[in-house]
matplotlib code that plots the C-alpha trace (Angstrom):
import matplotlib.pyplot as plt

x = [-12.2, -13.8, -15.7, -12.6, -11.2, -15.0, -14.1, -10.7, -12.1, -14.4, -11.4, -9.6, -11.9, -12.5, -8.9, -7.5, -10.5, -10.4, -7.2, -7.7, -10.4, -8.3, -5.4, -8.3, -9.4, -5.9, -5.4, -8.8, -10.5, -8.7, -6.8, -3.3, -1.5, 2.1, 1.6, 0.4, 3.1, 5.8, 4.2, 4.1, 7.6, 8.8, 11.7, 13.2, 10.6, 7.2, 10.0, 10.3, 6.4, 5.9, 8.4, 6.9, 3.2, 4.2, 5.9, 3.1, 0.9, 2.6, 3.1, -0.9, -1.1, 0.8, -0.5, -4.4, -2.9, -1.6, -4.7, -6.7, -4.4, -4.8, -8.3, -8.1, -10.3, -13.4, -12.8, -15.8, -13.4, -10.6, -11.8, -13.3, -9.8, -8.3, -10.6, -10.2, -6.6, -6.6, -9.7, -8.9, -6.1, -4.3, -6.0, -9.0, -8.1, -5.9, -8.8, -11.5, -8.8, -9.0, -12.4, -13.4, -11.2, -11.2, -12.0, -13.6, -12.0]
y = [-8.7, -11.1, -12.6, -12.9, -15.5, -17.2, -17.5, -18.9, -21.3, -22.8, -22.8, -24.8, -27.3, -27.5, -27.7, -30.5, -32.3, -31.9, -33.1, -35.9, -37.0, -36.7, -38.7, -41.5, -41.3, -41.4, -44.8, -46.4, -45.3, -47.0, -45.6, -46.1, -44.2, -45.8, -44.8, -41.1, -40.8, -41.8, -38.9, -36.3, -36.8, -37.7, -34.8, -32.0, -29.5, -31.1, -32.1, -27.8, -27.4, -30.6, -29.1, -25.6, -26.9, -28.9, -26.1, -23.8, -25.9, -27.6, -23.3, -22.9, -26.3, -25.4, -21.4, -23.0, -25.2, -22.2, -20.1, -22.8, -22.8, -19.5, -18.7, -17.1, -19.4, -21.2, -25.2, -25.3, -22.8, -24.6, -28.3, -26.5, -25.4, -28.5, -30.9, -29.0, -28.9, -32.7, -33.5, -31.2, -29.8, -25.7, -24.5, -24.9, -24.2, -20.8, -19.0, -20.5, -18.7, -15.5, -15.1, -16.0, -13.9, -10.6, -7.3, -4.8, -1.8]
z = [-27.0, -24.7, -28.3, -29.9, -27.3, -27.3, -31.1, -30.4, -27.6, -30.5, -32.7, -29.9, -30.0, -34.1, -35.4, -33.4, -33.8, -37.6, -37.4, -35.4, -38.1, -40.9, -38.9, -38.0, -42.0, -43.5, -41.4, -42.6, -39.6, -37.4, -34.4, -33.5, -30.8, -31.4, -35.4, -33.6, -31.4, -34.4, -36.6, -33.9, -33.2, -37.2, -37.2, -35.6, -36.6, -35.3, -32.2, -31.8, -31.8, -29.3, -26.3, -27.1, -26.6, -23.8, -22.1, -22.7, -21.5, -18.5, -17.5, -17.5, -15.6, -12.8, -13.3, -12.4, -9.4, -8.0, -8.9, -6.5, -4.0, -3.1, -4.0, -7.0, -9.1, -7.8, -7.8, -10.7, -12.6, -11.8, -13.2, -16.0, -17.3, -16.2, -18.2, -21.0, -21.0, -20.7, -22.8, -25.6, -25.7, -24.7, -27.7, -25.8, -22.2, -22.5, -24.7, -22.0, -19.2, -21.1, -21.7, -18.2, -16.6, -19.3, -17.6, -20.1, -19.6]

ax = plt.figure().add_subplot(projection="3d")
ax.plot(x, y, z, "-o")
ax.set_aspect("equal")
plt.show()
């Protein structure tokens, strides 16, 4: 189990990536975060998957503060899921959580 979430951590980093690339290509390389912001939120349905994601991800957020606040995780541990969370993305951070902290039973 603890290579599948490896595989999904270096899936967490790929697809959004490859996304962002094909956003940067599809505006003639050029970036543009009000055009990025007015796609993300273009209708109800990418709305749905925005508050879900941010919901999600805010939860791991303030999971991780607590974790450090009482010890659980060591501060490397700690900025190492932060910094991915904020420089990638949840896709990366969550799977990077999982395998870390997987017991094999």
């Amino acid at each position: 189990m603890k290579k599948v979430f490896l595989l999904l951590a270096i899936a967490g980093v790929a697809a959004p990536y490859y996304f962002i690339y094909k956003f940067i290509e599809a505006n003639n390389w050029e970036w543009s975060t009000a055009l990025f912001f007015e796609q993300i939120n273009a209708n109800a349905g990418m709305k749905i998957l925005n508050a879900d994601l941010t919901v999600a991800a805010t939860t791991f957020l303030v999971f991780i503060i607590y974790k450090r606040s009482v010890k659980s995780i060591s501060t490397k541990r700690f900025l190492t899921y932060f910094a991915s969370l904020f420089l990638v993305g949840f896709s990366l951070a969550f799977p990077l959580y999982l395998y870390h902290n997987y017991k094999n039973a």
